[in-house]
DOROLO-380365 format. One record per residue (C-alpha): x, y, z; residue in one letter. Coordinates in steps of 0.001 Angstrom, whole numbers, plus 500000, padded with zeros to 6 digits. Layout:
XYZA ...
END
This chain:
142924528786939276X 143782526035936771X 143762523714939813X 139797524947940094X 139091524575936817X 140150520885936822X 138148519991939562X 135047521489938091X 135071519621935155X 136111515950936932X 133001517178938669X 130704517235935899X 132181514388934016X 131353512553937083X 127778513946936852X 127670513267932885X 128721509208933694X 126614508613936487X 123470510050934417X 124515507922931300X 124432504925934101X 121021505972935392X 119370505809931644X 120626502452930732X 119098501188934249X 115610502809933040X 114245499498932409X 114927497734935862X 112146497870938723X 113947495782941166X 116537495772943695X 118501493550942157X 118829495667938920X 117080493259936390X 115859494505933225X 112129494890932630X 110744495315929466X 106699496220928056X 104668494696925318X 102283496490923561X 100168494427920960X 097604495824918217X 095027494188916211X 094132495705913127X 091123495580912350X 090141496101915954X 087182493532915253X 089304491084913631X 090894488761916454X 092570488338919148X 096486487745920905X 097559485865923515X 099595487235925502X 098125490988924497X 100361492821926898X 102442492142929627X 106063492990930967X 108807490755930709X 112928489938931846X 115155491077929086X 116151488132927007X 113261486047927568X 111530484406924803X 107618485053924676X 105144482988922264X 102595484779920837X 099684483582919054X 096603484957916825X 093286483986916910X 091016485519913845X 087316485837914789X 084821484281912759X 085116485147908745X 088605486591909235X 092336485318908659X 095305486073910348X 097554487661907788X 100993488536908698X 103026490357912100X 104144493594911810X 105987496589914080X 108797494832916108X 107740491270914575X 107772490168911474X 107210487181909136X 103137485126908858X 103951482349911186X 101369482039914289X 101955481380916589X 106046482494917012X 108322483436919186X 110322486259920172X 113666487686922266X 112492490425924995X 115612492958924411X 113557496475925348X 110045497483925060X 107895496004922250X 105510497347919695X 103560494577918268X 100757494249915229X 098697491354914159X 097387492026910745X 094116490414909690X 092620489828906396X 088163489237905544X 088294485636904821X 086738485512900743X 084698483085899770X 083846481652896075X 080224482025894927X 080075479914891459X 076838479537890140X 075589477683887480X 072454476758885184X 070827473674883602X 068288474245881129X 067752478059879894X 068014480849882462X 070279483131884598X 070837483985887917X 071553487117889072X 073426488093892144X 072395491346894155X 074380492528897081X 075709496072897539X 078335496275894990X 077693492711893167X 081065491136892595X 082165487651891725X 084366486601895130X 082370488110898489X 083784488513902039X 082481485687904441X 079313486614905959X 078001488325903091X 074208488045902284X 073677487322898860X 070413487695896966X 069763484750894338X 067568485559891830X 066469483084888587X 065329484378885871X 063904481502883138X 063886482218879172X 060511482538877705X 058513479253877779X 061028478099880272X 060193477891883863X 062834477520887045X 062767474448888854X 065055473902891506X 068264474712893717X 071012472009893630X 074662471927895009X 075333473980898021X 071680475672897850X 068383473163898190X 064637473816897360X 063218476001894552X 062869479500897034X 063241482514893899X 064379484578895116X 066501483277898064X 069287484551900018X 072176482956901417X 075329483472903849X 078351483358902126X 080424481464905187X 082005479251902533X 082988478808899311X 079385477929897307X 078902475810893814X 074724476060893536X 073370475098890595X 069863476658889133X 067732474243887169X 065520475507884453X 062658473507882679X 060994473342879673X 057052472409879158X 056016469499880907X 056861465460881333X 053165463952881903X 053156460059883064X 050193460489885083X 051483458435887265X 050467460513890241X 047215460767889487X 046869464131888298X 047134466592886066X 048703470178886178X 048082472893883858X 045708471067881553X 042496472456880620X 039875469982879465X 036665470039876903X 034504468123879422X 034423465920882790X 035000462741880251X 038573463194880846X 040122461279883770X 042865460441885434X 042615456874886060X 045582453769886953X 048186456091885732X 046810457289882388X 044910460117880960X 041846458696879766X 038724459895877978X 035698457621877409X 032212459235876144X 030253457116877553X 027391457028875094X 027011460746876676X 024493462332873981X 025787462747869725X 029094465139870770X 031985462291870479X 034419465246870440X 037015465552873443X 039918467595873441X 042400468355876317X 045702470823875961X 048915471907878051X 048076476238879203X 050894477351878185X 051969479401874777X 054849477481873212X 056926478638870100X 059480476016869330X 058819472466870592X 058294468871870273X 055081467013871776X 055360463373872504X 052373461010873244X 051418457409873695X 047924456507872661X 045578453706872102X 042159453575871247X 040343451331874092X 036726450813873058X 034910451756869719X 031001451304868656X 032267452232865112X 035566451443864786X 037370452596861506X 035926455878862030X 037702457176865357X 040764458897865269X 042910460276867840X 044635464206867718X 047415465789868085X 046854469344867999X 048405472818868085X 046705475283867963X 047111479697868354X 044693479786871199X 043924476196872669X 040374475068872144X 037814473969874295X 035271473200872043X 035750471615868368X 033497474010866453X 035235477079867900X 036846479190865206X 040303478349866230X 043620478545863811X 046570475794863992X 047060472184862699X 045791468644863849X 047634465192863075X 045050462335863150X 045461458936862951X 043053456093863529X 042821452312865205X 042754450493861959X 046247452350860488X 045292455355858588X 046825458989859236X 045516462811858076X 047239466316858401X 044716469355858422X 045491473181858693X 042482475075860471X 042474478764859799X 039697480791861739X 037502477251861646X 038170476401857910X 039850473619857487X 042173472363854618X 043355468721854505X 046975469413853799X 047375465147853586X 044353463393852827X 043702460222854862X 046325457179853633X 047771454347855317X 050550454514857291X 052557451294857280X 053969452496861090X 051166452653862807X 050071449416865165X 045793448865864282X 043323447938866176X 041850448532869804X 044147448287872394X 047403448750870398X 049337451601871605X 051059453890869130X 053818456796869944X 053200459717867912X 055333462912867937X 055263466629866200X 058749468211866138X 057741472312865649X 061053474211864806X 060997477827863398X 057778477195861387X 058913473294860451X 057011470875861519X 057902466979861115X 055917464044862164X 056957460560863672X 055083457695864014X 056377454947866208X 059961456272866435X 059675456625862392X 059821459856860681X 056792460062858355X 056268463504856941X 057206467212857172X 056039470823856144X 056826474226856758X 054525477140857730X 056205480611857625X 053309482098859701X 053059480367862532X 054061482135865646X 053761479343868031X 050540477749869958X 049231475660872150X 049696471905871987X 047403469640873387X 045242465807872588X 042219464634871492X 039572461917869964X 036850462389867185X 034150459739866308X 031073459743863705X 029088456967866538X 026865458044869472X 027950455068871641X 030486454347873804X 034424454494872651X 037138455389875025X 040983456875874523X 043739456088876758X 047378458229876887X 049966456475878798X 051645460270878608X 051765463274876998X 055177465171877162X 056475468550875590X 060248469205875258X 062444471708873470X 062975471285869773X 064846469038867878X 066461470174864519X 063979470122861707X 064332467158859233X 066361468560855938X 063797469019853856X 061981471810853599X 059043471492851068X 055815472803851918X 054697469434852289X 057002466725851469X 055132463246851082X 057324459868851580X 057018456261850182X 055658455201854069X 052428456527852517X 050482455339849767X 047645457367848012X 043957456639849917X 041734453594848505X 038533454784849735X 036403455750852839X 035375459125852635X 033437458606855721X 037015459384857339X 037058463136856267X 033532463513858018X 034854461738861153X 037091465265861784X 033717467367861448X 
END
């Protein structure tokens, strides 16, 4: 019996060893007993990439390369399962069957956007955010300040498309330009946004130019920029061309609350006049009635005569306005009412002949700080108290 017993259980130790054997053969499929392994590979996300190889079976102890390719707008991150580490491609030792993950990563891109001039841009995709995944469509919007306007795209955007949508496939610097008012050199011939009293006004060798013409008793012309402006400075070059009368013509620079179109139209604002032989005026209009704030004096600044251009420029800042003459600063006063207007040109003359006005530009800009004073009407040596003519008061009538 014990001799039974013995031989049963070398029999099923025999059994036991000889099934161990079989499962450490599992991974051979030859006849010469070499050991096969699997790989298994995983990209996550599915849409991300790809791998090479991506499956395959291979001798135990070989070494395999593997390498990741990210699809458009993705990265290849990092291996993971039975590989570690971010290098791509890499190798690895076959030593039994393999698991294997490529983790990707949405490639981010940069969207920095700035302005020039006074505006925003807003940014409008489905949950806006400052860094978007590549591919992204973004929605650009500019939005101008009052009495600004948007002008252009610059950087990594072109043309002035508001809204406009782009691809973020890269990182993006785009620039929005803003403008204020308007640069006039007339060089182009023409004129936008400018409404004028009468077909006198022409655009003529790169000037704005006015001549009457002899055209009936009305010697009044007046042109202005339509567009409502609150705080601003207008700039203009003028010269008076051609005169029947010549001490009594003046040339305008005008703001006023509605524009004008016609000179006796009740209209409220101001007017700064001067004239070809070197005298300057200041007049407040309120609903037509005028009030000569300055009455008409030299003005050592200005260059007389026909033909002689002079640069004259209003600076309106939070009711202030100053006046330059020639690059000079020549008087200032301050206005607590005024809301803002529209600034424009013009001539006045007493004679029913010919006389003709030429502006080598008219620009409007934002404001400069007002001068430091701020009388109601502060009067400087550069003028001197008037020695006559009276026929210049009823030359602005």
């Amino acid at each position: 019996m014990y001799r039974t017993m013995k031989s049963i259980n070398l029999q099923y130790s025999l059994i036991f060893m000889f099934t161990i054997l079989l499962a450490g053969c599992s991974g051979s499929s030859d006849s010469n007993d070499i050991e096969i392994y699997t790989l298994d590979t995983t990209v996550t996300p599915i849409e991300a990439g790809t791998l090479s190889p991506s499956s395959g079976q291979f001798e135990v102890g070989e070494q395999v390369q593997i390498s990741a390719s990210a699809n458009q707008n993705w990265i290849f991150k990092e291996w993971n399962g039975d590989l570690s580490g971010s290098n791509n491609p890499t190798s690895f030792t076959v030593s039994k069957n393999m698991s294997i993950n490529a983790l990707f990563e949405k490639l981010i891109h940069s969207l920095t956007v700035t302005t020039s001039g006074n505006g925003n841009v807003s940014e409008t995709i489905v949950s806006p955010k400052t860094d978007y995944d590549a591919g992204t469509m973004v929605e650009l919007t500019a939005t101008p300040d009052d009495e600004w306007e948007f002008e252009s795209w610059s950087g990594d955007l072109d043309g002035d498309e508001n809204p406009v949508i782009i691809s973020m496939d890269d990182e993006k610097v785009i620039n929005a330009s803003f403008s204020f008012g308007f640069e006039e050199d007339f060089e182009n011939e023409e004129v936008n946004n400018w409404l004028f009293s009468d077909s006198r006004f022409s655009v003529d060798n790169g000037n704005l130019q006015f001549n009457s013409g002899g055209i009936g008793n009305d010697t009044w012309g007046g042109a202005y920029f339509n567009k409502h402006f609150t705080n601003f400075k207008i700039e203009t070059r003028v010269a008076r061309l051609e005169s029947t009368e010549g001490i009594e013509n003046s040339m305008t620079i005008f703001i006023r609350s509605n524009g004008f179109m016609s000179y006796q139209s009740p209209v409220s604002g101001y007017q700064i006049s001067i004239t070809q032989d070197g005298f300057g005026s200041v007049w407040k209009i309120d609903e037509g009635t005028e009030t000569n704030l300055l009455p008409w004096v030299p003005v050592e600044q200005l260059s007389p005569g026909l033909g002689n251009y002079n640069a004259v420029a209003v600076n309106v800042n939070g009711g202030r306005f100053d006046i330059y003459i020639n690059e000079e600063y020549i008087i200032g006063f301050s206005d607590d009412s005024f809301t803002g207007g529209f600034a424009g040109v013009a001539t006045f003359a007493d004679d029913v002949g010919a006389h003709a006005v030429r502006w080598d530009y008219v620009n409007l800009m934002p404001a400069d700080e007002p001068q430091k004073s701020q009388g109601k009407l502060t009067s400087y040596r550069l003028f001197r108290p008037e020695t006559g003519s009276s026929k210049r008061h009823t030359a602005n009538h």
